[in-house]
N, C-alpha and C positions, 0 to 999 in steps of 0.2 A: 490261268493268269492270276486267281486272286487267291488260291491256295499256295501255288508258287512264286507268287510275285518275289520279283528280285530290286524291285524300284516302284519308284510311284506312282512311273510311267505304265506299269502293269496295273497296277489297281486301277488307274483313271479309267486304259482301255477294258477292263474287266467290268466295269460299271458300265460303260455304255452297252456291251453287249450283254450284259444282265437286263438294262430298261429294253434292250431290243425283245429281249426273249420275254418278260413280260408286256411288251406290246402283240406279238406276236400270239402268245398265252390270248390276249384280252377277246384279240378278233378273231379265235377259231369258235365254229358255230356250237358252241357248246351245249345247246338246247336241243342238239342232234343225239347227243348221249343220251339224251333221256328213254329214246327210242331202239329200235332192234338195229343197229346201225346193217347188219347181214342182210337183213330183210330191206330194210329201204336202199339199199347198193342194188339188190333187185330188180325193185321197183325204179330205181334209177337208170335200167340198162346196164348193168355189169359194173361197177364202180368197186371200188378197193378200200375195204375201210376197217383197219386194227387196231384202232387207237380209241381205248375202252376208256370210263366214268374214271378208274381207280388209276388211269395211267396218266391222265388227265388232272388229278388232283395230288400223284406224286409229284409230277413234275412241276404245279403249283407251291409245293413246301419246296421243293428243291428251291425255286426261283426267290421262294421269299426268305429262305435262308441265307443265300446267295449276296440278296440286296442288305443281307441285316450285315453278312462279313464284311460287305465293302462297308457300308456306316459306319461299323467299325473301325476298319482299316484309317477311311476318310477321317475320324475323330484325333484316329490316336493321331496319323500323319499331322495336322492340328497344332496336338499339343508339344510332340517332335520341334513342330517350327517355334513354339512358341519358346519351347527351354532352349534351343537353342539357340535362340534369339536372347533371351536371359542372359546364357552363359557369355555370349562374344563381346554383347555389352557389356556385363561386369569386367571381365578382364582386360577391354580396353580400357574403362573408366578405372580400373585400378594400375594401368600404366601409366595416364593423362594426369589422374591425379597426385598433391602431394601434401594434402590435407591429414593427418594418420586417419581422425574420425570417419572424413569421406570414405578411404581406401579399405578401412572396415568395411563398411557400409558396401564397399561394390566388395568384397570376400563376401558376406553375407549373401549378396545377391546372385554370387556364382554359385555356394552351397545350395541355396533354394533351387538354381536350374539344376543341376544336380538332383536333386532329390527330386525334383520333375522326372528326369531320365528312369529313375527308377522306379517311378510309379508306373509307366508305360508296359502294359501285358509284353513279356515276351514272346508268346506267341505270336504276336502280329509281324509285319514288315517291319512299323516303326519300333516295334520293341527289338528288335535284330539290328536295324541300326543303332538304336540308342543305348543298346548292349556293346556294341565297339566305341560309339562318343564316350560313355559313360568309364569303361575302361581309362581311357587315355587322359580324361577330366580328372576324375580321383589322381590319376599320378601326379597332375602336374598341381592338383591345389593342395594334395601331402606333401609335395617338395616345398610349394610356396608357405604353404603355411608352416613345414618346418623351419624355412629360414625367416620366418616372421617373427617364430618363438624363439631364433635363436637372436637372431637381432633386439626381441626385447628384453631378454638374457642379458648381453652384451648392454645396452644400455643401461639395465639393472645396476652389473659390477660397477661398471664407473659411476652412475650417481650417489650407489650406496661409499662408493671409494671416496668420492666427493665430500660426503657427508662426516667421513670420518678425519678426514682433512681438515674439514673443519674445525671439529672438537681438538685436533691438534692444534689450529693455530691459536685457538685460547690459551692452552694449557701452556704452549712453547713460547707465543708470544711478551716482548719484552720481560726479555732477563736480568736479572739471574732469577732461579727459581730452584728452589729445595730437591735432591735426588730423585725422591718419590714421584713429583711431578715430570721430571724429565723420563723418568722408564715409561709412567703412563704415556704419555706422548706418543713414546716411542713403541711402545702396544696398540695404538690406536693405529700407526701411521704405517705398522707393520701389518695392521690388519688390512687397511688400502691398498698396500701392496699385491698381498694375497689374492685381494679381490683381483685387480686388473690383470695380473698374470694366470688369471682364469681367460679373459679373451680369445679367442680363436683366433690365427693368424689370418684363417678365410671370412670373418667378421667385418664388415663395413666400418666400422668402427678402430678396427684393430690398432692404426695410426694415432689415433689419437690417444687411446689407451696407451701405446706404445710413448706417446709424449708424456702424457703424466704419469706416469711409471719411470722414466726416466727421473724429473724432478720431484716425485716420491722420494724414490734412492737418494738423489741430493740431499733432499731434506732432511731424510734418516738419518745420514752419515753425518752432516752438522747436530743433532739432537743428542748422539753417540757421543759426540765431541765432547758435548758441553756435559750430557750425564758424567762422562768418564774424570773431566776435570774438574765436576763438581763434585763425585769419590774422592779422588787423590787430594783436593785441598779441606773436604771435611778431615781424612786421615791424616793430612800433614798439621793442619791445625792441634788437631786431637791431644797428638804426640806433641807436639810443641807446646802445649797447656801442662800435660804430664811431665814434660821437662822443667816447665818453670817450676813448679811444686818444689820438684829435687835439686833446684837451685836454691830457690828460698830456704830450704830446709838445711843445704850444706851454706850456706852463705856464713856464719858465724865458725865456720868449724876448717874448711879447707883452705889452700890458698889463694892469693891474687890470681896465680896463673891458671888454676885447677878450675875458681869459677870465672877466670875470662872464656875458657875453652868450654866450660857450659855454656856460656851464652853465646858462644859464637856456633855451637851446634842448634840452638833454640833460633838465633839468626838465619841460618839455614833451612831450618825445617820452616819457618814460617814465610821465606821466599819462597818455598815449592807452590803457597797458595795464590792459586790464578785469578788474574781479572777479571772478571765479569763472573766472579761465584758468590755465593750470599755467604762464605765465610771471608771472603778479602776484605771488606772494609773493615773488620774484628783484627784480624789478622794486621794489617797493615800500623792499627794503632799499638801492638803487642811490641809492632817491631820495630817501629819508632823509641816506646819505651827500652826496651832492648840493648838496643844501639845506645840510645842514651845510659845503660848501667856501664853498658863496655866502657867508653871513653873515661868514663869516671872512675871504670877499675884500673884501664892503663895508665 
């Protein structure tokens, strides 16, 4: 029963007839071995007696070995209940709770029953149960604890996506603002992008990321905008600067008609400069003057 035991229930009953057989050991007449046992069965009237000093003090070590395996047994069973008792508790307490701190704190306390499991001899009963607990525990707190890292993964990209969002809205906020500042922006708010389309679609999180990933994109596309027209009116300016030059320059030498069509090309180039760029309010004075040379030439 206590070499084979298959359950508890074997050990328990295996201890009791372990104390039996050392009660039993206690009250055989053992002060009769000292003697000729052959000789006094004689003297007794024919009596039957085989059971010699050396047979008598094997079966003593037997018994007290007997009683040390079940100690044993009895200890580890013990410590069995007690990680067990660890482990059910922590993984309830990390369902019930929604504290992150707490919910550490019972992972912690499932790892420790754990490692209980494995400190338990395998040789015994309880080490043979707590070799198939211990199995099936490890799976499920590698999975849990994989999707712990992945969820705080996932929270990662978006707060660091958050973060970068931020330095956007300094850079981009209230325009107009010089080319250079609108690319960085736009390098920043690309980099947020990047991050959240890192999220896992199987992520807790996924939807939300999926929200500010959307109004990322928006934002980008308007940031695009404004770089792209804040290009085309520094170059339209540019060239409209370079024109005036080669007005000024022909202004004594060609005719009425020859610089009205310069400056109505200079008119031209300096409409392409869009509202809300840091070259329009420059622009708009050129082309005020402008217009004022035309009328005066027609």
């Amino acid at each position: 029963m206590v070499n084979s035991a298959t359950s508890p229930a074997d050990i328990e009953l295996g201890k009791v007839k372990t104390i039996n057989a050392q009660k039993n050991l206690d009250n055989l007449p053992v002060w009769f071995l000292g003697y000729e046992p052959v000789f006094m069965c004689q003297f007794m009237m024919g009596c039957s007696w085989h059971f010699t000093l050396d047979e008598f003090q094997t079966a003593r070590t037997r018994v007290a070995r007997m009683q040390a395996k079940v100690f044993q047994e009895d200890n580890m069973l013990t410590e069995l209940k007690k990680a067990q008792l660890q482990i059910d508790s922590s993984k309830k307490n990390y369902q019930t709770l929604t504290n992150p701190n707490q919910r550490q704190i019972a992972l912690n306390d499932w790892q420790k029953g754990i490692d209980q499991l494995t400190q338990i001899p395998a040789g015994t009963l309880a080490g043979k149960i707590a070799q198939t607990q211990l199995n099936a525990n490890q799976r499920d707190f590698s999975k849990l604890s994989g999707q712990i890292v992945g969820n705080q993964q996932t929270g990662n990209f978006i707060e660091s996506a958050k973060q970068f969002r931020q330095q956007v809205t300094k850079l981009a906020g209230k325009p107009p603002h010089p080319l250079i500042q609108w690319q960085q922006a736009e390098e920043l708010l690309q980099n947020a992008i990047n991050l959240l389309q890192n999220v896992q679609n199987n992520a807790p999180d996924f939807l939300k990321a999926q929200e500010l990933l959307a109004q990322y994109k928006a934002d980008l596309a308007w940031i695009r905008i404004n770089a792209n027209n804040e290009e085309e009116s520094s170059r339209a300016l540019n060239q409209a600067k370079v024109k005036m030059k080669d007005f000024l320059a022909d202004s004594q030498q060609i005719s009425k008609n020859r610089l009205a069509g310069e400056l109505q090309e200079i008119i031209d180039q300096l409409e392409m400069v869009k509202r809300g760029t840091t070259n329009y309010n420059e622009a708009q004075s050129l082309l005020e003057s402008a217009r004022k040379k035309l009328k005066l030439i027609m």
